[in-house]
Structures are given as structure tokens and as C-alpha cells.
C-alpha positions in Angstrom: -28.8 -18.0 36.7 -27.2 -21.3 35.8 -25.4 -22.0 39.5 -29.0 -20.8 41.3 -30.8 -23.4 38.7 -28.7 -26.4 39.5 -29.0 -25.9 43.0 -32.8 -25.9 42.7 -33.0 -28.7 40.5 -31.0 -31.2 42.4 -33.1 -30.1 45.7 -30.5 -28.2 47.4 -32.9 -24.9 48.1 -35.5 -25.1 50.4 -35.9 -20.7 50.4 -34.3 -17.9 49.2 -34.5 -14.2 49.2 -35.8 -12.4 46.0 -34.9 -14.9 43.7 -35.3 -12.7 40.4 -33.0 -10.6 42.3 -30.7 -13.4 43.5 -30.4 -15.1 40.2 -29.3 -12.2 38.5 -26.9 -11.1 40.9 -25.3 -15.3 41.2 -25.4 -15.0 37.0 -23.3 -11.6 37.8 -19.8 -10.9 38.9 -18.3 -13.1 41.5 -19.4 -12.3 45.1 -18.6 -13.7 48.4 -20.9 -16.0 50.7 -20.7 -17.7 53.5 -22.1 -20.5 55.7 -21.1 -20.7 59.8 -21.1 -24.1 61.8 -21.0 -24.0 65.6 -18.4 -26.2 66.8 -20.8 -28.2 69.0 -18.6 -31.2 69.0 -15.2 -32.0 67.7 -16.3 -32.9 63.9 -18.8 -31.9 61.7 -21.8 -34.7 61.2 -24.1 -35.4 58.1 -26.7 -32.7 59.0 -24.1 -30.3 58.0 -23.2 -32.2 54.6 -26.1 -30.5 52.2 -25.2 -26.4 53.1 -21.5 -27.6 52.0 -22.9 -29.4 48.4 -24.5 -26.2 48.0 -20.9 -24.5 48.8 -19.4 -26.6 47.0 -21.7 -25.4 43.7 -21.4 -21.5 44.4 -17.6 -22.2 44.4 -17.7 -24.1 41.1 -19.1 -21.1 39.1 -16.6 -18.8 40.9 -17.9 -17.5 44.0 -15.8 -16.9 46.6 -16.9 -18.9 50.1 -16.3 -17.8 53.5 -16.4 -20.4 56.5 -17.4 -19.1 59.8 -16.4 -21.2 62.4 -18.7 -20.4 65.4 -16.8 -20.4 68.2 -18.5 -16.8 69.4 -22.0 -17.8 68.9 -21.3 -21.6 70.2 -20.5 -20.1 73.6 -24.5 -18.9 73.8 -26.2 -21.7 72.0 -28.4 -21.9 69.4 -32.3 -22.8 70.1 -32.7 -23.5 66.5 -34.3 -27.1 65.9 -34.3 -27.8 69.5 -36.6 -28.6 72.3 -34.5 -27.7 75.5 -31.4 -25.2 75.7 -27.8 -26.9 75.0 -25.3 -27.8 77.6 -23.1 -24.7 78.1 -19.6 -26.1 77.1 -16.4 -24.1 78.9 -14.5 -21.8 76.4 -11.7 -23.9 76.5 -13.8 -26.8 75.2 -15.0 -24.7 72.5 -12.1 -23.6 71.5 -10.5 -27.0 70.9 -13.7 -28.1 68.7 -13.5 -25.0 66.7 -9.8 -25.4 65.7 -10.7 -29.6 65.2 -13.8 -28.6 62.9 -11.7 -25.7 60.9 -8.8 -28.6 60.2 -11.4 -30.7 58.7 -12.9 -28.1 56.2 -9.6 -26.9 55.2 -9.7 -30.4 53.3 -13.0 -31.2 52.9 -13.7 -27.9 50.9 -10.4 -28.6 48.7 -11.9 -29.0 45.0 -8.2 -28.4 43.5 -6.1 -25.2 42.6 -8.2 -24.2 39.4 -10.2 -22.5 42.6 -10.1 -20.0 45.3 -8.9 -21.4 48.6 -12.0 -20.6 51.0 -11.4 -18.0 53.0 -11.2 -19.8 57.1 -12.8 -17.6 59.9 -14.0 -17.5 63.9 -16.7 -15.7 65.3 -15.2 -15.2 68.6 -12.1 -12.8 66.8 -15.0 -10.2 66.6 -17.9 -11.3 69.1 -15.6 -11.4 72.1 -14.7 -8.1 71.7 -18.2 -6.5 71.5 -18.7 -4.4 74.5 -22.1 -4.8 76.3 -24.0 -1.5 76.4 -22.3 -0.6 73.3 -23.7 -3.4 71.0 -27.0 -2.9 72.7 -26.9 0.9 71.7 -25.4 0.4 68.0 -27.2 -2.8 67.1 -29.7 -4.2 69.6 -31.8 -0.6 68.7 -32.6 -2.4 65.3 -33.9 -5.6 66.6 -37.9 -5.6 67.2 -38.8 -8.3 70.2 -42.3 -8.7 68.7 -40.4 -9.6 65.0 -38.2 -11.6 67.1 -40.6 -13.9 68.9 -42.2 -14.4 65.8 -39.7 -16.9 64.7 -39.7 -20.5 64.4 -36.7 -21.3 66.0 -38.0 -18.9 69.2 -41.5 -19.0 69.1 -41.5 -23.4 69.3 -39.5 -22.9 72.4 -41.8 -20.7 74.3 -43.7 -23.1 75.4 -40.7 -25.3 76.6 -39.0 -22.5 77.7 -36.1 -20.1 76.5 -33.3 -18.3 78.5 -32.3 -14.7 77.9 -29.0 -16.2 76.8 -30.4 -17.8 73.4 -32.5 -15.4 72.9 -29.5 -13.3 71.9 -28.5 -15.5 69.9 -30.3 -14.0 66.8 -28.7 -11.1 67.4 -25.2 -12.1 67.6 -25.1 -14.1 63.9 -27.0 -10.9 62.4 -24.1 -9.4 63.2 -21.8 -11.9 61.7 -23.2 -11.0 58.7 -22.7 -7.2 59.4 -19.1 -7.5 59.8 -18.4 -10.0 56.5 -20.6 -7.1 54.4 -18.6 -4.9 55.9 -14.7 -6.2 56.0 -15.3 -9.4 53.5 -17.8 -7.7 51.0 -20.1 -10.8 51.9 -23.3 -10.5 50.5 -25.0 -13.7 50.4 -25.7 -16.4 53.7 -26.7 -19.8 53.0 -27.4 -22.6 55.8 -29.9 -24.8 56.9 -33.9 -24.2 56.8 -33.4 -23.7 60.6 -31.3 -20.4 60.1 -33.9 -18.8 57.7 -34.6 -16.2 61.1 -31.0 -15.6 61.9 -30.1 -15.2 57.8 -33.3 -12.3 57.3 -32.7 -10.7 60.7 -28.5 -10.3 59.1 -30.5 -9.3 56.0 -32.2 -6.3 57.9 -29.5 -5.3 60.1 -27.3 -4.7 56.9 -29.9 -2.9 55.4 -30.5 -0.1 58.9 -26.8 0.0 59.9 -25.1 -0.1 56.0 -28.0 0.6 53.6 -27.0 -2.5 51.8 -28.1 -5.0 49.7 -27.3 -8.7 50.8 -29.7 -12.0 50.2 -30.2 -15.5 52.1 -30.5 -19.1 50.9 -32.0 -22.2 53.0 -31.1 -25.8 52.2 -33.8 -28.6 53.4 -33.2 -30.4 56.4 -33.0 -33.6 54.9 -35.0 -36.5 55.9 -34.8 -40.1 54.8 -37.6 -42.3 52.8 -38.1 -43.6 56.5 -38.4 -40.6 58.2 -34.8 -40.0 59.7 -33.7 -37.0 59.8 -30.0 -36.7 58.7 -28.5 -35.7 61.3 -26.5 -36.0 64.7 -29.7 -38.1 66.5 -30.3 -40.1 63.7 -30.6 -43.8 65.0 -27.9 -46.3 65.3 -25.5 -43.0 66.3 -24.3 -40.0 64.1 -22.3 -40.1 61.2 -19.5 -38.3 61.6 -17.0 -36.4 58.8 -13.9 -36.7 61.0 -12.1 -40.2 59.7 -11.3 -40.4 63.3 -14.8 -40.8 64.5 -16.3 -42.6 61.7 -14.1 -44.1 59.5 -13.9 -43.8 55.4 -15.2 -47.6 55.6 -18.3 -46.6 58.3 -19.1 -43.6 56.2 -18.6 -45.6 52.8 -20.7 -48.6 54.3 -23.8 -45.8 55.6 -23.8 -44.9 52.0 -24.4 -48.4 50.2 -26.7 -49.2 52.6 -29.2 -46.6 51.9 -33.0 -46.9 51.3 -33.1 -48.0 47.7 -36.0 -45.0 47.6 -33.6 -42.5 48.7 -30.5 -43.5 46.3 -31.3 -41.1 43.2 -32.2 -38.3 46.0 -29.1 -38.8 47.6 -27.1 -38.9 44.5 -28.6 -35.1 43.9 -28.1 -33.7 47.4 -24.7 -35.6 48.2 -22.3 -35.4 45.2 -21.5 -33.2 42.1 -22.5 -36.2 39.4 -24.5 -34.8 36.9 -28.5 -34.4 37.4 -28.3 -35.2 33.3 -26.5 -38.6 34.4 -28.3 -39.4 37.3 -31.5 -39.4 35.5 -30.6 -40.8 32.4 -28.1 -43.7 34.1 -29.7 -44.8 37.6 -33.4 -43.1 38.0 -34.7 -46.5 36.2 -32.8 -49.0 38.4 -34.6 -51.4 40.9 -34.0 -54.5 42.8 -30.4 -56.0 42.9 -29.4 -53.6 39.4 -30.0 -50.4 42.2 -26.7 -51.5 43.8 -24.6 -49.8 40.9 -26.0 -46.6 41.9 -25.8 -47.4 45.3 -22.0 -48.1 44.6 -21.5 -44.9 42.8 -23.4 -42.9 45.6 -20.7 -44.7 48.6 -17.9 -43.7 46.5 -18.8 -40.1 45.6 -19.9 -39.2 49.1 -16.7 -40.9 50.7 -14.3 -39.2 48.1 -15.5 -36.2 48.7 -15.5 -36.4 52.4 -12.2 -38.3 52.3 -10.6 -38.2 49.1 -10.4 -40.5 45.9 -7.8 -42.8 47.7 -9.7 -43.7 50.3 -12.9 -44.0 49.1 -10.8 -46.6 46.6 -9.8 -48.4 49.9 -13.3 -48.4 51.3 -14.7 -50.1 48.0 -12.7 -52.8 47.6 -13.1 -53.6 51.3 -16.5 -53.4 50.8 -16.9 -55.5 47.4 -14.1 -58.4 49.8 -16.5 -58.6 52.2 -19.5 -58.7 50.4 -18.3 -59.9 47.1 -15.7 -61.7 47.7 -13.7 -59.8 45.4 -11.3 -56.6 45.9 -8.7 -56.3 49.0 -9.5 -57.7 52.5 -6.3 -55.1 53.5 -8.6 -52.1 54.0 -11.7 -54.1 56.0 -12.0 -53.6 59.4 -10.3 -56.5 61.1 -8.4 -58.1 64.6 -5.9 -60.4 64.0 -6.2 -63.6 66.8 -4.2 -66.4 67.9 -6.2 -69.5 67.2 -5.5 -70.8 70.7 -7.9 -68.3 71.5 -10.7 -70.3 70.1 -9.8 -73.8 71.8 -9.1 -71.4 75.3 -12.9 -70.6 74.7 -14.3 -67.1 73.0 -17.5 -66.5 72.6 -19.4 -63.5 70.8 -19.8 -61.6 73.9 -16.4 -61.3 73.8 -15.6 -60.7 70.1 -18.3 -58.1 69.6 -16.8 -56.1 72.7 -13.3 -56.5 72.0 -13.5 -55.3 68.0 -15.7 -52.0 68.9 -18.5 -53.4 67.4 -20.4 -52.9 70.6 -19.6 -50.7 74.0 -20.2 -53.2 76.4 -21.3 -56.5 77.2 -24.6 -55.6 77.7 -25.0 -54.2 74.2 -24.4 -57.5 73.0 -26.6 -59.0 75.0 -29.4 -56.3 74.2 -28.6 -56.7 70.5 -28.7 -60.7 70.7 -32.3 -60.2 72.3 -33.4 -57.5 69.4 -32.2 -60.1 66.5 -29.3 -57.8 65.8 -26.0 -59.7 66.1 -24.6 -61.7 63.3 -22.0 -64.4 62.8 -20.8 -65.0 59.0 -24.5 -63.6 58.3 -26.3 -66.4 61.0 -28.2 -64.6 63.6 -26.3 -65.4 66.7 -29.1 -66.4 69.7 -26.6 -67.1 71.9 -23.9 -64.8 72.4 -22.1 -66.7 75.0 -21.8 -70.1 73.2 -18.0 -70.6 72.6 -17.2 -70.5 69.1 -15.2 -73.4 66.6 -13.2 -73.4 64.3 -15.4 -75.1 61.9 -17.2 -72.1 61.8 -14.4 -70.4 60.2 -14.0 -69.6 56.6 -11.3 -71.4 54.8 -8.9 -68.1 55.4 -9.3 -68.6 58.9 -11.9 -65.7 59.5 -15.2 -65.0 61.2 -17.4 -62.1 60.0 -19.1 -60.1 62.3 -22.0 -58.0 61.9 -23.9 -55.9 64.7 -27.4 -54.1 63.3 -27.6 -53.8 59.8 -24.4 -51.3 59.1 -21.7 -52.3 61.4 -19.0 -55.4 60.2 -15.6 -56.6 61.1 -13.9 -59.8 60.2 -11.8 -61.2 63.0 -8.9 -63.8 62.0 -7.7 -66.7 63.7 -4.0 -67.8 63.3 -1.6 -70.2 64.9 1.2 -69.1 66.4 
């Protein structure tokens, strides 16, 4: 009862299955779950982070968690929160984001050896296999079409349109959580509010093929006090879990810069401080005091993604940039000659050459929108050359492109 309460509490259940029946059986002995992510690109993104806080929970009070790695299911698609069907990667694709998306939970699931290693799985070990007319004739006999188009994720995209290919899909993950019940003694699915369909139709098909109890638990899809959804279309690009994609600084830096109405919400869905403390130490806060919680929430979220040692690295880069305290080592930075500036460089160049922007005409677009920033000035006019009076007295200019994005670029001689 105590793991199903905290969950609830810090916001983390959206629905559940009988939860008399659920609470007493997470009070219980130690049972296995599971949660499956469809390797849809080559990292994991922030849509995917609150199903993993809720992991992260169940595993704290000694449940066992299993991660399904999609890489069956991501071969047919699922319409779930989507208006059109998804572009149908090759297998060899797939394959290659499944093993990149395993790597990263292998560490991002690692809460220390006082608990059980999760146990790593693919879909596509069992679904592959499946013969046609057989599954049709074992499984498919237990599926009802009219319960089938009744569902959220199908019945939205009937007006839109839906192939016979995702339309299977339901079928396919209800079956993922026939064969965990039945080789992994799984018997409870969490995942997003999207999956409720998918999790009851596993529910059901335990129940005809095994006779067996099993339960299902929904996280919200999280939106922001803006309206953002949380996840990979969110504005300004996705979020990413891989360091590679978005670095520990990025992700760090997304985090501090957070609605100061979402802070104390985000503190509760995004790390494992305690509700007692979050109340109690930053519900109160406002105005410039709300950046200690702010700072707590960056380093939480960024240690957990990425480990203590780096989310170290991200603060102080953070707090020497905007503080002028901590270590200028771990900002994001580009080293110059200063003959550079007396050559002639301009911000059209700078902002393209650090990342900061794609192209030249991103900077120009972002000039135009009132998005690009020199050492905090609002640059008009990206192709004026720059000076070197406009240098700090280390020798460095301080980008900034839209409100999240930074780099300090450094001009030396020699």
C-alpha cells in the first residue's frame, strides 16, 4: 500500500486496475512488472521519463522490473497519440535503435547494488517467431473488433485513417504481456495514459488463454503550466536522454529554466526527493528565492539521467555562466584565435559555427524573431562584425540563441 500511495501522491498515476486489489497485492510479496519503449529513434526523450520515476519507485520497495525493448512491435507502429501512421523504419534501423536505447537504460535504471539489476529484454526474440495463421487461431480468436475499435488510440484515427498494419498492433503487446506472465511471472504493466488499451487488452488475454490474474497502471502524459506537452514535439526540439544528443549541460539547463509554476510539480514527477521535503522546503518559494528549487530540480533530474558527477559539472557551469561563480571548464565553449575578430566575424558566423543554430538562415530567422543574444544584448544585426571591446575581461563572448541555448566563445592570441 505504501509504494501505490507515493506514486499517487506525487502524481505519477493517471489509472489503474482494481486498486483495492492492486494495493494489496504491491503491499504483498515482491512481483515483477514491466514497462516496453519502442525504439523509434536512437535515445529515449522526456515523454518517456515519468513511466521510469514510476519504475524507479516499484523497484525501491522491491519489485522486480522488466524492460521491454520494442523492437517487435516498433516494426508495425504504434497509432497511439498520433494523427497519421509512422514512417515504417527498415529492420536493420530498428535494430540499431533498440540495442542504442537498451545501452542507455542499462545505466539509467542503475539505483546501486542494494537492488535487483532489471531484467533487459526485446520484443522481436518472441514476436518474430510467431507464425501467421497460428497466432490468429491461438490468440487473435480472443480479440473482439467491436471492443477493439472502441479505443482511444484506434477509434481517434478512424477518421484520419488507420492501416491494417497498426491495427494489429494491440494485439501484438497483449501478447507481450502473455509471454512475461507466462516465462517472467510478470503480473503488473505500467506505461503511459496512451497504453491504457494495449495494457487491459494484455489484461484480458491473460485472463482467456492462462486464467490469470495480472493488473495495469497509467502515468499522465505530462503537460507543462504552458501547455507543452513533454515530449518529442515539444517546441524548441526534444529533449533527449542520450548525453550524445543532448548533453548533461542542455538537459541540466531545460531543467533550471522551467515555468516557476511547474517547479514543485516537476520536483514530484521527476526525482525521488521527498514529497515531505518538497512541500515543507520549496512549495512556499516565489520570485528570485524559486531558483533554489529550480537548482535542486536541474541537479536531481540531470543526476539521475546522467549521474551525480555530471550533474556536478553541469551546475557549476551553469552557476559560471550565470553567476559568475563555479568552473567555466564544463560550459559549452570554442576556443578562437583573436585574429579572427580583426579578420572580421560576425554572429552569423559564430552562431553557425558553435551549433547553436543549423544554418545561416536560422540565425537570420532568429535575429528577426528577437531570439539571438550577445553577452545578454539582443543582437539586430547578425552580420555586423564584432570587437573586441565587446569582450569580457577573460577574453569571451556569450552567446545565447532562444531562451535555453548558450555557449561562450573565447578569443586568444596566438
Amino acid at each position: 500500500m505504501e509504494v501505490l500511495r507515493r506514486l499517487t501522491e506525487r502524481g505519477l498515476v493517471y489509472q489503474m486496475t482494481d486498486e483495492e486489489r492492486m494495493a494489496e497485492v504491491l503491499g504483498g510479496e515482491r512481483l515483477s512488472f514491466y514497462i516496453g519503449f519502442d525504439p523509434t529513434a536512437p535515445s529515449l526523450h522526456l515523454g518517456h521519463l515519468v513511466p521510469l520515476m514510476a519504475a524507479g519507485y516499484l523497484r525501491r520497495a522491491g519489485h522486480r522490473p522488466i524492460i521491454v525493448i520494442g523492437g517487435g512491435t516498433a516494426l508495425v507502429g504504434d497509432p497511439s497519440g498520433r494523427s497519421a501512421e509512422r514512417t515504417l523504419e527498415s529492420k536493420g534501423q530498428i535494430g540499431e535503435w533498440a540495442d542504442s536505447v537498451a545501452d542507455q537504460m542499462e545505466g539509467f535504471l542503475d539505483l546501486g547494488e542494494e537492488y535487483e539489476k532489471p531484467l533487459m529484454l526485446d520484443n522481436s526474440d518472441w514476436l518474430t517467431e510467431l507464425g501467421y495463421i497460428d497466432f490468429l487461431r491461438d490468440y487473435g480468436r480472443h480479440f473482439s473488433v467491436n471492443r477493439m475499435l472502441s479505443v482511444e488510440s484506434v477509434k481517434s484515427r478512424l477518421q484520419t485513417g488507420l492501416s491494417f498494419l497498426e491495427f494489429n498492433y494491440m494485439l501484438l503487446q497483449a501478447y507481450d504481456y502473455l509471454h512475461l506472465f507466462r516465462n517472467h511471472q510478470c503480473t503488473l504493466q505500467m506505461g503511459g495514459a496512451d497504453q491504457w488499451g494495449n495494457i487491459v487488452a494484455g489484461i484480458d488475454l491473460i485472463r482467456r488463454v492462462e486464467g490469470g490474474e495480472a493488473f495495469g497502471l497509467t502515468c499522465p502524459l505530462v503537460t507543462t503550466s504552458t501547455g507543452e506537452k513533454m515530449s518529442k514535439s515539444m517546441p524548441g526540439g526534444a529533449v533527449w536522454l542520450d548525453p550524445g544528443m543532448t548533453s548533461p549541460y542542455d538537459y541540466y539547463q531545460f531543467w533550471i529554466n522551467v515555468d516557476d509554476r511547474d517547479v514543485v510539480y516537476f520536483l514530484k514527477l521527476y526525482t525521488f526527493v521527498p514529497t515531505e521535503e518538497i512541500d515543507e522546503r520549496y512549495a512556499r518559494l516565489k520570485g528570485r528565492e524559486m531558483r533554489e528549487a529550480k537548482e535542486r530540480l536541474a541537479w536531481e533530474a540531470t543526476a539521475i539521467a546522467h549521474g551525480e558527477r555530471r550533474a556536478d559539472e553541469a551546475r557549476e557551469a551553469s552557476r559560471a555562466l550565470f553567476d559568475g561563480a563555479g568552473a567555466r571548464e564544463h560550459v559549452p565553449s570554442l576556443s578562437l584565435p583573436l585574429s579572427r575578430l580583426t579578420e572580421g566575424v560576425n554572429c552569423l558566423d559564430l552562431f553557425v559555427e558553435t551549433g547553436l543554430c543549423s544554418s545561416r538562415a536560422e540565425v537570420r530567422r532568429l535575429a528577426k524573431q528577437g531570439g539571438l543574444y550577445l553577452n545578454e544584448q539582443r543582437v539586430e544585426n547578425p552580420l555586423e562584425n564584432l570587437r573586441e571591446a565587446q569582450l569580457d575581461r577573460d577574453g569571451n563572448l556569450r552567446l545565447r540563441a532562444g531562451k535555453k541555448r548558450y555557449y561562450v566563445v573565447s578569443f586568444r592570441n596566438g
